[in-house]
C-alpha positions, 0 to 999 in steps of 0.5 A, spaced: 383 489 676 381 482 672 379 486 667 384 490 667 390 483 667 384 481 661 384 488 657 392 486 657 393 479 656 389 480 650 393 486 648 399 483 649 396 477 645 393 482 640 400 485 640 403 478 640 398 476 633 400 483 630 408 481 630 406 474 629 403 478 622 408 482 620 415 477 621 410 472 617 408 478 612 416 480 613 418 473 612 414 473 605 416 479 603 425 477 604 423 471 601 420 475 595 426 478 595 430 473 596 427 470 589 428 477 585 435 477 587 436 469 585 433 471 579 437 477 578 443 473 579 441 468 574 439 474 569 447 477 570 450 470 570 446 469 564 449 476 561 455 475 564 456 468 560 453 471 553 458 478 554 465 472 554 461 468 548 462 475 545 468 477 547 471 470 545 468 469 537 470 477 537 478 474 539 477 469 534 475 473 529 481 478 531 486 472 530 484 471 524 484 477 520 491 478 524 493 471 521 490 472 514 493 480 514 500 477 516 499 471 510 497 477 506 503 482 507 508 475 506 505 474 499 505 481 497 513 481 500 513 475 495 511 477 489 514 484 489 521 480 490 519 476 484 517 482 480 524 484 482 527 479 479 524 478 473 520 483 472 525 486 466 525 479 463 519 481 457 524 487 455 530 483 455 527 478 451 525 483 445 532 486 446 536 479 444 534 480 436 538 486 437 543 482 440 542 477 434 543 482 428 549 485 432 553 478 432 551 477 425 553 484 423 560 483 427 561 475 423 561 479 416 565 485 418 571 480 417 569 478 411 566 483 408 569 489 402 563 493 401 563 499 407 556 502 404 553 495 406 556 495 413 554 502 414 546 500 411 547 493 416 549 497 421 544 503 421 538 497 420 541 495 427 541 502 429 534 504 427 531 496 429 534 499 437 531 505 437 524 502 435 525 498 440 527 503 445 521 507 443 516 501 444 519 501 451 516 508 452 524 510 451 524 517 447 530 522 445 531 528 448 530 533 441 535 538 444 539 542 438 537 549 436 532 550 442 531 554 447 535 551 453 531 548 459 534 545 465 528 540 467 531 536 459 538 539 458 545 539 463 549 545 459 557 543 459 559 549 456 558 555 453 560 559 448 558 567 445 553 567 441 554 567 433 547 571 432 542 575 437 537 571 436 541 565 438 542 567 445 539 562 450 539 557 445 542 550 445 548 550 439 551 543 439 548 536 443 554 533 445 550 527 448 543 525 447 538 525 453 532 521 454 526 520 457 521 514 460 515 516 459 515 524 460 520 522 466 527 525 464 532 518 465 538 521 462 539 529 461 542 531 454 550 534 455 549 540 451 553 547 448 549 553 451 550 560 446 550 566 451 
């Protein structure tokens, strides 16, 4: 029976050495991961932080280019404004010779015998007008004998035609139309032959 008590005190020490082993081997793997997750918690702080960072300078970044879009729209604001204001200052500057010739021609009418040199002052007035208006982009409508055209032509009356070939034709111009660089600013008033 003693050696059956020896055969199981050193199995229990046997068995006793194996736990010993494997909580020492069970101790050292825990604390093997407890390392790997330190250091798997210091890798997602780590990411963690940088991820803030970046999303800090892309706040920043926004912030700015709201800023310098907002000053951007208020200067455009600004500027148009402006235009607005003066913009038609370049044509009403080379409009005052005109106005000058007219204050000229009104200051000798009084005083003046010859009709035929106020007619001549007054159709150089004219035709300096018309230059200018042209130079300005601004043309006449040619609307007399031609075919009349709703796009150009506003007809205020009709009347029959004096001739077949005349029908559909404009016979009289009652007022002059213009345009603005191709762009009808004013239609003709017109006698339409039907």
């Amino acid at each position: 029976m003693k050696d059956q008590e020896n055969v199981n005190q050193e199995e229990l020490i046997n068995n006793n050495e194996e736990v010993a082993t494997e909580g020492a081997t069970n101790v050292q793997s825990e604390a093997e991961n407890l390392s790997e997750s330190a250091s798997i918690a210091d890798n997602v702080s780590a990411e963690i932080e940088m991820l803030q960072n970046k999303v800090a300078e892309m706040n920043d970044s926004h912030l700015r280019l709201m800023a310098e879009y907002d000053n951007y729209r208020k200067r455009t604001i600004r500027e148009k404004a402006e235009l607005i204001k003066s913009g038609g200052e370049g044509v009403l500057i080379n409009l005052l010779p005109v106005v000058d010739d007219f204050e000229r021609a009104l200051a000798n009418i009084q005083n003046a015998e010859d009709l035929k040199a106020i007619s001549e002052g007054i159709e150089l007035i004219y035709n300096k007008f018309i230059s200018f208006l042209s130079h300005q982009g601004v043309k006449p409508i040619e609307a007399k004998d031609v075919d009349f055209d709703t796009e150009l032509c506003e007809a205020i009356a009709t009347i029959p035609a004096p001739a077949p070939e005349m029908k559909g034709k404009v016979i009289d111009c009652v007022q002059t139309g213009y345009t603005l660089h191709e762009k009808v600013i004013r239609h003709a008033k017109v006698v339409v032959a039907e």
